[in-house]
TORTOR-507357 format. One record per residue (C-alpha): residue in one letter; x, y negated, z. Coordinates in steps of 0.05 Angstrom, whole numbers, padded with zeros to 5 digits, always signed. Example, Ala and Ser with C-alpha at 12.3 -4.5 7.8 and 13.67 -1.06 7.14 Angstrom:
% residues 2
A+00246+00090+00156
S+00273+00021+00143
***
This chain:
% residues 829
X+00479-01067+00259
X+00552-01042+00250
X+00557-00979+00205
X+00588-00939+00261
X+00515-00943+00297
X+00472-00909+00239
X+00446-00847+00254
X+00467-00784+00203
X+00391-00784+00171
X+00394-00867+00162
X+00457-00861+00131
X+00423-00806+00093
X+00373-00852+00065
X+00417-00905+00056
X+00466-00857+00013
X+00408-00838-00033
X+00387-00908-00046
X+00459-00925-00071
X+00455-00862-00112
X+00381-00868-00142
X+00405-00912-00191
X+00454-00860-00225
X+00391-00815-00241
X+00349-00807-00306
X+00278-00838-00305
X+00237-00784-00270
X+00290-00774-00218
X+00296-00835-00187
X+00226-00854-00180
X+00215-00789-00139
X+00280-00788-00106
X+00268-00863-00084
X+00193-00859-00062
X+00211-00797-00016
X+00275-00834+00010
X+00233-00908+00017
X+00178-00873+00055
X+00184-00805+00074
X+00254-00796+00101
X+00247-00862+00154
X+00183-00827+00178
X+00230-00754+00193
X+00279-00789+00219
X+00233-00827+00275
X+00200-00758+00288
X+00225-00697+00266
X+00304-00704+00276
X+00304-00667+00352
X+00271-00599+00321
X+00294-00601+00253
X+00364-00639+00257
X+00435-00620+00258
X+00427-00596+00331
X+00372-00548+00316
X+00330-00513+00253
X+00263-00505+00288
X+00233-00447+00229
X+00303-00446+00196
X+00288-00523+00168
X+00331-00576+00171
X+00312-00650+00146
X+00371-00696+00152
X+00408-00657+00093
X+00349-00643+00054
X+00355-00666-00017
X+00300-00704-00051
X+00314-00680-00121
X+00249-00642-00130
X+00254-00647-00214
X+00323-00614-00216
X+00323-00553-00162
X+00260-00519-00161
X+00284-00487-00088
X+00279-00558-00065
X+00214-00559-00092
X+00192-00516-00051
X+00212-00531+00017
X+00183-00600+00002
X+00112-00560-00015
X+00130-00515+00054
X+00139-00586+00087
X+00082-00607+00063
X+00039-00547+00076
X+00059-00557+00157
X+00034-00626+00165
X-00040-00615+00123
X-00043-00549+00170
X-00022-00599+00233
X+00040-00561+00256
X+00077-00619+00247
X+00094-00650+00297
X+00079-00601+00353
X+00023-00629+00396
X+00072-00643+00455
X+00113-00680+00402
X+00106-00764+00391
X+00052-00760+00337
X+00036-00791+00272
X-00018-00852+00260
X-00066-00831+00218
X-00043-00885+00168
X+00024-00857+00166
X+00014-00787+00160
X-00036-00803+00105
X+00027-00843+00071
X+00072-00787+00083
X+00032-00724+00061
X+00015-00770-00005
X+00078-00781-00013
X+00109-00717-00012
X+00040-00692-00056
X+00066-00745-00107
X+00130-00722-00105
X+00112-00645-00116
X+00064-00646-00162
X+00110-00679-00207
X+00156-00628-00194
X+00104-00577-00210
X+00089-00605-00282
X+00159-00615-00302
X+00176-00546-00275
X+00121-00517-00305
X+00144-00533-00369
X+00205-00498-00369
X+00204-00442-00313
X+00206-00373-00342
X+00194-00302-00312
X+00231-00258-00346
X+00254-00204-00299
X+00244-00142-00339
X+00193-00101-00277
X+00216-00020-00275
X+00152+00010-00259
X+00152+00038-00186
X+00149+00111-00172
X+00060+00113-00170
X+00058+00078-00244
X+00110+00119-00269
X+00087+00192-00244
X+00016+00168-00263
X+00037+00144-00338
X+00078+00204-00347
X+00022+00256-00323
X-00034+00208-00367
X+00029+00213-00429
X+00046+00283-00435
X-00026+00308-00407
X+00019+00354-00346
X-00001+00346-00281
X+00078+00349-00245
X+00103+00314-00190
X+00136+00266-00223
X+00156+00227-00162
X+00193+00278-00135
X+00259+00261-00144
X+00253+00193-00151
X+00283+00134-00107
X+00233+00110-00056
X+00219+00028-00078
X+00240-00026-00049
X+00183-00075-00017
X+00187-00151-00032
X+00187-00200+00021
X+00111-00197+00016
X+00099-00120+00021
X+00087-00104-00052
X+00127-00047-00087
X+00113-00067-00149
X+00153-00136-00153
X+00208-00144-00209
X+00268-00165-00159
X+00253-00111-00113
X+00254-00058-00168
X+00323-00049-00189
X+00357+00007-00228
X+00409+00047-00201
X+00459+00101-00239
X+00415+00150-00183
X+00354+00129-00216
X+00374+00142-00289
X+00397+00207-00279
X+00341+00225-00232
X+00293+00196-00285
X+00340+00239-00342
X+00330+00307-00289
X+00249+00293-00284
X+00241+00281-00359
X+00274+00345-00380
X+00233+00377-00325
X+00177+00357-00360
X+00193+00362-00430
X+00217+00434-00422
X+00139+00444-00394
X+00099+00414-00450
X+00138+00428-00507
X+00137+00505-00509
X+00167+00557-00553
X+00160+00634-00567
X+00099+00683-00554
X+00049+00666-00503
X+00067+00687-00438
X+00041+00755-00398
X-00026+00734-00359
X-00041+00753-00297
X-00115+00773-00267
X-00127+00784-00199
X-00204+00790-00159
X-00201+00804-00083
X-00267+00814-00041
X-00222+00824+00032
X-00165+00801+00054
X-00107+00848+00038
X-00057+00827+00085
X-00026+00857+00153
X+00029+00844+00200
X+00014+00759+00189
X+00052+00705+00229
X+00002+00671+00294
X-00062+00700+00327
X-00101+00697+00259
X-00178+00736+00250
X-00182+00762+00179
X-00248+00754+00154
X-00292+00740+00108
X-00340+00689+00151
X-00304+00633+00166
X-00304+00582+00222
X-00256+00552+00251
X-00212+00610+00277
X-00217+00657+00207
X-00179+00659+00151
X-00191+00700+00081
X-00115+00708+00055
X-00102+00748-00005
X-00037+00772-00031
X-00004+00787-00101
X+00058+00828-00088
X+00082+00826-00163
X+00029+00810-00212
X+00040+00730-00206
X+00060+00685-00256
X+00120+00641-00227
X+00106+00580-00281
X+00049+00552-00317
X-00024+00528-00303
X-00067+00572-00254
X-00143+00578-00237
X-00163+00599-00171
X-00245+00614-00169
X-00272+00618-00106
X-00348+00642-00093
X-00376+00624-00031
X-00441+00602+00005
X-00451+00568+00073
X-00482+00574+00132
X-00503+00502+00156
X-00526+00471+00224
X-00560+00412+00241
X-00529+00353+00278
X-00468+00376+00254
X-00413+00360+00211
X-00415+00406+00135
X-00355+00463+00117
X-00296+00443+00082
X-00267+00496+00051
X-00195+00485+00028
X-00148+00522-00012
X-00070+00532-00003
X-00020+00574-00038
X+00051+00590-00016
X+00087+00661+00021
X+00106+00680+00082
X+00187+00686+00078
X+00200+00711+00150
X+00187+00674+00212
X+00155+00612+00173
X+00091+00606+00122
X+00107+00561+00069
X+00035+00533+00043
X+00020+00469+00001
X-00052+00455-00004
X-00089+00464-00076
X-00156+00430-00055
X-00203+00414-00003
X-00278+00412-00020
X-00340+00399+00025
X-00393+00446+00016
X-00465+00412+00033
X-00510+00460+00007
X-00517+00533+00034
X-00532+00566-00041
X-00479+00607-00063
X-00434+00576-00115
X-00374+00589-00150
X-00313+00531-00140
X-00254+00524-00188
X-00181+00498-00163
X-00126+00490-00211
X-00055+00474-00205
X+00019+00487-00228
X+00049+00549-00198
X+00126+00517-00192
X+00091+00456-00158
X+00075+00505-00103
X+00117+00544-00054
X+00141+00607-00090
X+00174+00668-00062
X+00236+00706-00095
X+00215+00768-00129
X+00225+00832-00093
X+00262+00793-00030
X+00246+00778+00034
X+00207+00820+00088
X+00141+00796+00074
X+00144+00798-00010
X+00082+00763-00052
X+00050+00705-00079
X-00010+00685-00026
X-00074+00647-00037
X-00107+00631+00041
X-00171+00595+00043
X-00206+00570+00115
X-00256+00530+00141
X-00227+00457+00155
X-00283+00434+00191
X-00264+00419+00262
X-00317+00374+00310
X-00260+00371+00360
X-00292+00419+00414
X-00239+00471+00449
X-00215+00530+00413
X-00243+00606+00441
X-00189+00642+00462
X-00185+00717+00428
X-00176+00779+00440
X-00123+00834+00403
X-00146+00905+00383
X-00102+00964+00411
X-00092+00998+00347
X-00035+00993+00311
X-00048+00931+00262
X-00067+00884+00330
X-00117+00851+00295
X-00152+00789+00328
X-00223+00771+00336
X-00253+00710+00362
X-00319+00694+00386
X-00374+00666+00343
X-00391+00599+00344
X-00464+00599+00327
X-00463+00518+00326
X-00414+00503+00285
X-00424+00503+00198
X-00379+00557+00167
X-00366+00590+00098
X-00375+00664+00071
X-00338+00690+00022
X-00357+00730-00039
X-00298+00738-00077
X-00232+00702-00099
X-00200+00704-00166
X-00128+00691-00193
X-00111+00672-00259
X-00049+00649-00290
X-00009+00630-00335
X-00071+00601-00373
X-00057+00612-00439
X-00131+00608-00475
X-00094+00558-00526
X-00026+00578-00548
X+00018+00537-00558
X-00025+00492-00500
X-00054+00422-00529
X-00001+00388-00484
X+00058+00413-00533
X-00006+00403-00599
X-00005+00335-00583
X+00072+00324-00597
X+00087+00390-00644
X+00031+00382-00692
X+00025+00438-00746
X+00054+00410-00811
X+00083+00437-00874
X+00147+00394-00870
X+00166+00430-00797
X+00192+00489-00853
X+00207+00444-00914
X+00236+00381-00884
X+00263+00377-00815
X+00283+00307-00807
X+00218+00278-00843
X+00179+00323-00789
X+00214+00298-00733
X+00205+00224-00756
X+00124+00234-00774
X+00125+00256-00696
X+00166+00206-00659
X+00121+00157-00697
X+00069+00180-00658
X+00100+00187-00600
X+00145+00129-00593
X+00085+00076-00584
X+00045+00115-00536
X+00110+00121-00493
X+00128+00043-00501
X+00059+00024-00497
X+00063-00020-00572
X+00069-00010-00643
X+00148+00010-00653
X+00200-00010-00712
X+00221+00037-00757
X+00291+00015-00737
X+00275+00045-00673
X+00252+00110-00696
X+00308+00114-00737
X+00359+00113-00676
X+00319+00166-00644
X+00319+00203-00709
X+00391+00197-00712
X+00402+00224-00641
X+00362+00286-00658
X+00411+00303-00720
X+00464+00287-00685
X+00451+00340-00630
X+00412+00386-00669
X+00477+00433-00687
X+00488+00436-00604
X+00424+00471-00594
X+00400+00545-00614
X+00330+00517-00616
X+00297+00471-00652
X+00253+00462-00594
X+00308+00455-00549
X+00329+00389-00592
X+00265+00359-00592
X+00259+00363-00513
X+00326+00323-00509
X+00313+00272-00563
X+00243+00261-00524
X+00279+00261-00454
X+00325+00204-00479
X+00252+00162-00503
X+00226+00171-00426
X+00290+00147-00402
X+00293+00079-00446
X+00283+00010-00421
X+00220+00010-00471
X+00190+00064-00427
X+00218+00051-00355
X+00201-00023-00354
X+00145-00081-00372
X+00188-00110-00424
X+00155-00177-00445
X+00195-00202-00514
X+00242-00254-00501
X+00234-00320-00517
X+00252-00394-00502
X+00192-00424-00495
X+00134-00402-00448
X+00075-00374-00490
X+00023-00329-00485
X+00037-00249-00479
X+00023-00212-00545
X-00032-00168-00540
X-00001-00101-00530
X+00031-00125-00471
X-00030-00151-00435
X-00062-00088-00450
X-00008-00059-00409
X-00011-00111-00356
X-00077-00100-00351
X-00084-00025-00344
X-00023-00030-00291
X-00060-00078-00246
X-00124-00034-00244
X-00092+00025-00255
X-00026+00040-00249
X-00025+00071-00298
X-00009+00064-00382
X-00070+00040-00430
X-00123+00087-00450
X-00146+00099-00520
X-00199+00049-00524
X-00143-00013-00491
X-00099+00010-00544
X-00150+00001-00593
X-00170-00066-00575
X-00098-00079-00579
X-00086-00063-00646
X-00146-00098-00674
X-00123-00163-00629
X-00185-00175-00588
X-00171-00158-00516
X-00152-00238-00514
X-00226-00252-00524
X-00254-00273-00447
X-00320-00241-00465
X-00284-00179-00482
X-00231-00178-00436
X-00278-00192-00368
X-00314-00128-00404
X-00258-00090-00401
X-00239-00109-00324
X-00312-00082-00304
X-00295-00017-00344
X-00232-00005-00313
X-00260-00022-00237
X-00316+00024-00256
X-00271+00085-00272
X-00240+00127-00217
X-00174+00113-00242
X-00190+00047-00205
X-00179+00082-00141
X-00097+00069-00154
X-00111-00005-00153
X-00153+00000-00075
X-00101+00041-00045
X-00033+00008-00069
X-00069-00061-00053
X-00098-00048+00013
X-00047-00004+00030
X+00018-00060+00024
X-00019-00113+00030
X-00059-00099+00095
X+00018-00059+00114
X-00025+00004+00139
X+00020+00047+00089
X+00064+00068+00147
X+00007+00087+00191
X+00033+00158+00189
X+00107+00138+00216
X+00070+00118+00288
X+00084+00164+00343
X+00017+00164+00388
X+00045+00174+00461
X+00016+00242+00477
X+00023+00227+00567
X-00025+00172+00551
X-00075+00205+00492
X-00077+00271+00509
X-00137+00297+00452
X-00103+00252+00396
X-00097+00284+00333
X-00047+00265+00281
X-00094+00281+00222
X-00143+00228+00239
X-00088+00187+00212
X-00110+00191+00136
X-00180+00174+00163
X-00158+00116+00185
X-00122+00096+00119
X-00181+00114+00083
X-00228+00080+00121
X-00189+00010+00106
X-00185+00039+00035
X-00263+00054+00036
X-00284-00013+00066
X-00238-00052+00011
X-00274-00006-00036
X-00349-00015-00014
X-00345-00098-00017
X-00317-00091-00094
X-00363-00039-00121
X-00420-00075-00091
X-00395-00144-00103
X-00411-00173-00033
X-00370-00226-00004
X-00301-00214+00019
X-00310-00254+00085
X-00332-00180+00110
X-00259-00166+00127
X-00266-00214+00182
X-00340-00196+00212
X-00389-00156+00185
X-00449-00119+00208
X-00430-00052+00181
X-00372+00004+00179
X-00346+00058+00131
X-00339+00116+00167
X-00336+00193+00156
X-00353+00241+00217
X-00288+00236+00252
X-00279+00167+00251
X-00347+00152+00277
X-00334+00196+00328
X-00265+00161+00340
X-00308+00092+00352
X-00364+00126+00385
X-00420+00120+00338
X-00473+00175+00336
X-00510+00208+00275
X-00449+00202+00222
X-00444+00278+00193
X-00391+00298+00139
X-00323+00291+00116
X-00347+00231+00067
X-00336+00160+00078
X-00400+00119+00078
X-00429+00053+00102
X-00466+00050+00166
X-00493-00003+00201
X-00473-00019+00275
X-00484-00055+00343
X-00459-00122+00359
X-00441-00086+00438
X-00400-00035+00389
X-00345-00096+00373
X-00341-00062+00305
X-00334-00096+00226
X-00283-00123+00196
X-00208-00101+00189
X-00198-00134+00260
X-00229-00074+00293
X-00206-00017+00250
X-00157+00034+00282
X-00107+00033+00212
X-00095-00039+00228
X-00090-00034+00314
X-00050+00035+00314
X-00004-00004+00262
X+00012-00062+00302
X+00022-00020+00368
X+00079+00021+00405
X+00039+00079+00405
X+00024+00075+00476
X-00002+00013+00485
X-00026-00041+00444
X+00019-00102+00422
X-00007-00170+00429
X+00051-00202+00389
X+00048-00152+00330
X-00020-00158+00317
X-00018-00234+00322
X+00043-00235+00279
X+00011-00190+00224
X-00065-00222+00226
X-00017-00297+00212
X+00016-00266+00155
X-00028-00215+00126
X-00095-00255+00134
X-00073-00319+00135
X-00012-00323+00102
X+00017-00360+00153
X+00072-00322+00170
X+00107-00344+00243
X+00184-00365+00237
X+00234-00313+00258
X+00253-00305+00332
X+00314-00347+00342
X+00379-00307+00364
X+00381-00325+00438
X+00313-00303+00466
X+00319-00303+00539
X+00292-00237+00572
X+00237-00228+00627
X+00256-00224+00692
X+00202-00172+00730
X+00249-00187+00795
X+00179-00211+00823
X+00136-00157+00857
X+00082-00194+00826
X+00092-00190+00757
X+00070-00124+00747
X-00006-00139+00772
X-00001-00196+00715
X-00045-00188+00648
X-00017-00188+00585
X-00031-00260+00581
X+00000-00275+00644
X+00065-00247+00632
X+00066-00282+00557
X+00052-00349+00593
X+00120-00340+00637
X+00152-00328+00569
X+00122-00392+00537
X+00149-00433+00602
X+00215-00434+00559
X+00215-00500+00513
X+00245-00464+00453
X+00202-00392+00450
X+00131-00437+00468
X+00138-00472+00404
X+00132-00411+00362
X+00091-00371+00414
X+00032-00430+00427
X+00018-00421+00351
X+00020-00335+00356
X-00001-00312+00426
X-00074-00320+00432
X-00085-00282+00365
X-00055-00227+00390
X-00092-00233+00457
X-00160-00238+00435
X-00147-00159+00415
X-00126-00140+00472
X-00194-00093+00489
X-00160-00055+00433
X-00118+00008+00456
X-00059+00042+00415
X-00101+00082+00381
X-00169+00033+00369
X-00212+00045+00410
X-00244-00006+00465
X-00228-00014+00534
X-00249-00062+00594
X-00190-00043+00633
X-00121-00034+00629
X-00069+00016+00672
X-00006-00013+00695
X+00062+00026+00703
X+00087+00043+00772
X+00156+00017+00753
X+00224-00009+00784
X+00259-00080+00766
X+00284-00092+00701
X+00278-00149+00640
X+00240-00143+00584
X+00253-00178+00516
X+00220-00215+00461
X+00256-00169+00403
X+00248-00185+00325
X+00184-00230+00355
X+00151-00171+00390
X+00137-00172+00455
X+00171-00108+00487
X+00111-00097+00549
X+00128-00072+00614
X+00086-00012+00592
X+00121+00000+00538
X+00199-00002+00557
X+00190+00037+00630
X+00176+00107+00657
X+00112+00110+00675
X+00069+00163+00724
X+00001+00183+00699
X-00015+00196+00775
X-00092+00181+00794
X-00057+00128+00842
X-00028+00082+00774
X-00073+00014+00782
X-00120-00005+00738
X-00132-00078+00720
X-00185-00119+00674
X-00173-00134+00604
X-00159-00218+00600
X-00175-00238+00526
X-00185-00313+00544
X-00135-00359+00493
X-00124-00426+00484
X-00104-00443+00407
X-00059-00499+00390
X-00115-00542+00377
X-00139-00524+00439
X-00200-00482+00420
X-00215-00429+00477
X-00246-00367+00448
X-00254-00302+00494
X-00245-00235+00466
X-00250-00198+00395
X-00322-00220+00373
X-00306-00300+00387
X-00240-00287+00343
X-00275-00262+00282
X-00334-00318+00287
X-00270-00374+00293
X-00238-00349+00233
X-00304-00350+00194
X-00320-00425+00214
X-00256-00448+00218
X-00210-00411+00180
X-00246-00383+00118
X-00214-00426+00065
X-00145-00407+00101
X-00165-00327+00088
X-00195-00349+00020
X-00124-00366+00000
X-00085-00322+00030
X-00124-00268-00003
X-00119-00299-00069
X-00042-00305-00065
X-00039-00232-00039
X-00078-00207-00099
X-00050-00253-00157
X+00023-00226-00127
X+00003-00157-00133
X-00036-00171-00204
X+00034-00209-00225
X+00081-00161-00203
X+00130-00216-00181
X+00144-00266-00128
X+00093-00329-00129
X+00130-00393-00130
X+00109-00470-00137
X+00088-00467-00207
X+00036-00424-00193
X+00020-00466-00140
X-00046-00511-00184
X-00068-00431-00207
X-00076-00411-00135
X-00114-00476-00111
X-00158-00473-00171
X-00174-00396-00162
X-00191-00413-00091
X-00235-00466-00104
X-00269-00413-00146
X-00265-00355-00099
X-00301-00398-00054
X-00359-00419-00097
X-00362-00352-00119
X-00387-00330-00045
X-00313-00298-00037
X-00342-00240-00083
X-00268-00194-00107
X-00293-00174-00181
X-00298-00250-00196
X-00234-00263-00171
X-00205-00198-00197
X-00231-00231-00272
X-00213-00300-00264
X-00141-00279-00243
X-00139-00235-00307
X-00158-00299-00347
X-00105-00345-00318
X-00043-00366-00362
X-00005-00335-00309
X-00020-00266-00319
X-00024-00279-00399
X+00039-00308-00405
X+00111-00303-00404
***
């Protein structure tokens, strides 16, 4: 055959045969076994989708290198490659397909070929991005440091996510000049709080039995019962502190009902400036026991909304307490008094719980230890404070310095601080003032900021100091306590025994909480639950503050399967919720009182268990009218399968609703039309019926049998960023008694061609036929999160062994959570 008639990809293969020769020994055998036998096979069957015409997934073949041992990237589209035929996406069924003898040659091949790569890669592949801790490990380290509660995140940078949703990833972190200084402003903040100078400050005492205020902004009843219409609201006009720790004692008792939620009393302190009232909540406690008790609250003052002394119309420093409890029934309307104050009153609501007030009391600055252990703990009393200035200084940033960098510091290091302080120490009146700047510039160093793992050339195991820290940030976020610290310095947090020990502490503690919420939160990508705007024409009763509920039912669930080790396949089906009061209510199920979460068991005709049926998840993946087939089939492929779909290509060709007919169509329907085009079904036969089995699902969660359908003119609709844009969603609709109704149609056809029909049948395939795929994807998800960094092939042998493992483990988490602990990749460089 003349030259001229070779394709591009056989001239490809031909190329690399000439060249295998110039390689070193491991090179060429790979190089030539992928060109001999895998690059024939692409070129017979994979050049019309992934050839120089078109990138079907953004992959191209007939340029693809087959030098694996030399570019790791390469690597790792040969694993993707590879991961695409074993899962059977390639070819696509309508494609010419493989014989089952040569797609057994070529995924052996390309195995060959990778694992190779994987061992020599392995050898010499470091990590050594130094990871900035994110804004929740570094408020929480510099609260559990300096023992002040501040908002340390204040003025901090919001993170930046990875591609897999974590904020806690070395790449994504960066530092910015705007970080430094904002780190420089919040350290100074703090310092000028814990290290304190002069007399103890003037404290103030206040007790209240009434309210004491008049003239108050919206149609509020004063009183000292409250339901759900009261408030008790208490004013200091000028004895208030305006820094420093306050204590806020509250006695109450309650009146309770039955078949009824229990009183939540919560706590808020702020002023009224004019036309506004500026309140940020101290606490929120749920009373379940009518016996009179007496509650404490404690905060910062500055944290808190504070008025300016002697201004404004409405002057004072104001403590309001109500009764949070709501069942959701409609508010009484109330009536003014015609004397001059206009007071309101409301009728009484003799079935609802609600709270009496005995008395409130106000104290603050608490001073009961002057100076306060916080600045004790830095400033300890010492002769050489008066006698020798410099030695003082150094005895204390010896102590200080290795608590802040979370190891045992040289003394070359304390001497550079200690050379800071002297050198500034003439600048300042104080020699308080000097020590809150040399300790600012400590919680501004690298040492402090980021994980910085020593440097070295070859790839060894992490020192013990460092997996202390690595191990207190996973569970955490937080620095090591006392007792990691210890084992550090004795060197025996590398013993398994110990070390498994210490991951059941930590899990037990409530510090653990950190590790549920950050997980669940980015990994499940519920943390933006807040940013959806519910459509208020089509959910009229919706309330936004059902919204955390959500969250924290997600958060509870995650939290229920760990503490009581039960298998993780729950997040697809299971028998059972955790639910407070308002969320059961949201779903319909009777006999849940109370503002705490708790696990109840449920009804198969209920359609509830499992993260496919919980409102965080739907209301996520919706427009907020309506639900969205293609964003909940897009996020249950990447977030519980970790199989995310390729992105949308540029030209997606719009809808045309030019038919009268198309707007009596399903959901399905009209996604069918769209799959009619050759180049959006190849994605869309692989994503749709994910998303369609939901489709009972609402905006908001909750179950439906029918659907309405807009009374709307002739337009197109689009496929945008992969979403489908519905006709629901993108048109002005009437809510007139008229708008049709049609049934829900949850029928799909997989790839495979496996029918399933609705919700239920979706959860039971992915148990038989996709638990492995969820096994892994959740291991990758957590050893990401547990690494702080970007998984890539080397890891590759950790996560197939720790699934393996998972699995025989009955998909228990605390196994897992231990085992990934234990790997080499977490305990080494």
């Amino acid at each position: 055959m003349p030259l001229m008639f070779l394709s591009s990809l056989t001239f490809c293969v031909f190329a690399i045969l000439l060249c295998a020769a110039a390689y070193g020994e491991d090179g060429p055998e790979t190089s030539s076994r992928l060109a001999l036998s895998v690059l024939p096979i692409f070129q017979s069957h994979c050049q019309n989708c992934h050839g120089a015409k078109e990138q079907a997934g953004d992959l191209r073949l007939d340029t693809l290198s087959t030098d694996l041992n030399a570019d790791k990237a390469v690597a790792e589209k040969w694993q993707r490659i590879l991961d695409m035929l074993e899962a059977g996406e390639m070819p696509p069924k309508k494609a010419k397909q493989l014989r089952p003898s040569k797609r057994k040659k070529l995924t052996t091949s390309i195995a060959s070929a990778v694992n190779e790569a994987i061992e020599i890669h392995s050898k010499t592949d470091r990590h050594r991005v130094p990871r900035r801790l994110n804004r929740v490990e570094y408020a929480n380290t510099m609260r559990d440091l300096l023992g002040l509660n501040m908002d340390y995140a204040r003025d901090i940078p919001s993170d930046a996510l990875s591609a897999d949703g974590f904020n806690n990833d070395g790449q994504a972190l960066q530092m910015s000049a705007e970080h430094l200084a904002c780190y420089l402003d919040t350290a100074r903040r703090a310092m000028e709080k814990v290290v304190v100078s002069g007399p103890a400050p003037r404290t103030y005492n206040s007790e209240f039995t009434k309210s004491n205020v008049g003239n108050w902004k919206g149609n509020v009843e004063f009183s000292n019962r409250l339901g759900r219409q009261q408030e008790f609201i208490v004013k200091m006009v000028d004895d208030y502190p305006e820094q420093g720790d306050f204590l806020i004692r509250v006695r109450l008792s309650a009146e309770l009902k039955p078949n009824i939620g229990f009183p939540l009393v919560k706590v808020s302190l702020g002023y009224r400036p004019d036309t506004q009232v500026l309140f940020r909540e101290v606490g929120l406690v749920e009373i379940t026991e009518p016996e009179e008790r007496l509650l404490e609250f404690r905060g910062r003052v500055e944290e808190f909304p504070l008025p300016v002394r002697g201004q404004g119309k409405f002057p004072g420093l104001v403590v309001m307490i109500r009764n949070a409890y709501d069942d959701g029934s409609p508010l009484h309307t109330g009536e003014q008094s015609k004397e001059k104050e206009k007071k309101w009153t409301y009728p009484n609501e003799p079935n609802l719980p609600t709270i009496l007030i005995h008395s409130v009391e106000f104290q603050g600055p608490l001073t009961e230890e002057w100076p306060p252990i916080s600045h004790r703990k830095i400033l300890n009393d010492s002769n050489l404070r008066e006698t020798d200035e410099k030695a003082y200084v150094a005895e204390m940033l010896g102590r200080f310095m290795p608590r802040a960098y979370r190891r045992p510091v040289e003394s070359t290091e304390v001497d550079r601080l200690l050379e800071f302080f002297q050198a500034i120490r003439p600048e300042f009146p104080t020699f308080e003032e000097a020590i809150r700047e040399t300790l600012s510039m400590v919680l501004i160093s690298p040492q402090f900021l980021f994980f910085m793992d020593p440097a070295s050339d070859p790839i060894r195991s992490i020192d013990d100091w460092t997996l202390a820290s690595r191990l207190s940030f996973f569970l955490w976020s937080t620095q090591p306590d006392e007792e990691l610290r210890s084992l550090a310095a004795s060197s025996q947090i590398h013993e398994p025994e110990l070390l498994s020990q210490q991951v059941e502490r930590l899990l037990q503690d409530p510090k653990s909480s950190q590790f549920v919420e950050q997980f669940t939160d980015q990994w499940l990508k519920i943390d933006k639950l807040s940013n959806i705007a519910v459509s208020r024409d089509r959910f009229h009763h919706f309330d936004d503050r059902i919204k955390a509920d959500m969250q924290r039912e997600t958060q509870q669930f995650f939290r229920e399967l760990l503490d009581h080790d039960w298998s993780a396949l729950n997040l697809l089906k299971s028998d059972f919720v955790v639910v407070n009061e308002r969320m059961a209510k949201h779903y319909g199920i009777e006999g849940v009182w109370g503002n705490s979460f708790r696990r109840v068991p449920i009804a198969p005709e209920l359609h509830r268990g499992g993260l496919l049926s919980q409102a965080s998840v739907l209301l996520s993946n919706s427009t907020g009218r309506d639900s969205h087939p293609v964003r909940r089939a897009v996020w249950l492929r990447d977030r519980i399968l970790n199989d995310p779909p390729s992105p949308p290509p540029a030209d997606v060709p719009p809808l045309n609703q030019a038919d009268p007919k198309f707007l009596e169509m399903s959901v399905r329907q009209q996604m069918e039309i769209h799959r009619n085009t050759e180049s959006c079904a190849r994605c869309h036969s692989h994503l749709d019926p994910w998303g369609i089995a939901l489709e009972n699902f609402d905006a908001i969660g909750l179950w439906r049998d029918e659907v309405k359908k807009p009374l709307a003119k002739s337009k197109e609709i689009t496929i945008a960023d992969g979403m489908l844009d519905e006709v629901i969603a993108t048109n002005k609709t009437t809510t007139s008694k008229k708008e049709p109704r049609q049934p829900i149609d949850t029928i799909a056809v997989f790839s495979d061609g496996r029918q399933i029909d609705g919700v239920d049948q979706l959860k039971e395939y992915l148990i038989t036929e996709r638990s492995k795929q969820f096994a892994g994807s959740l291991v990758s998800r957590l050893l990401t999160y547990a690494l702080g960094r970007k998984l890539e092939l080397v890891d590759q042998p950790a996560i197939e062994k720790l699934t393996l493992e998972f699995v025989a483990d009955g998909y228990r988490l605390k196994p897992l959570i231990k085992k990934i602990v234990a790997t080499s990749a977490f305990q080494a460089m």
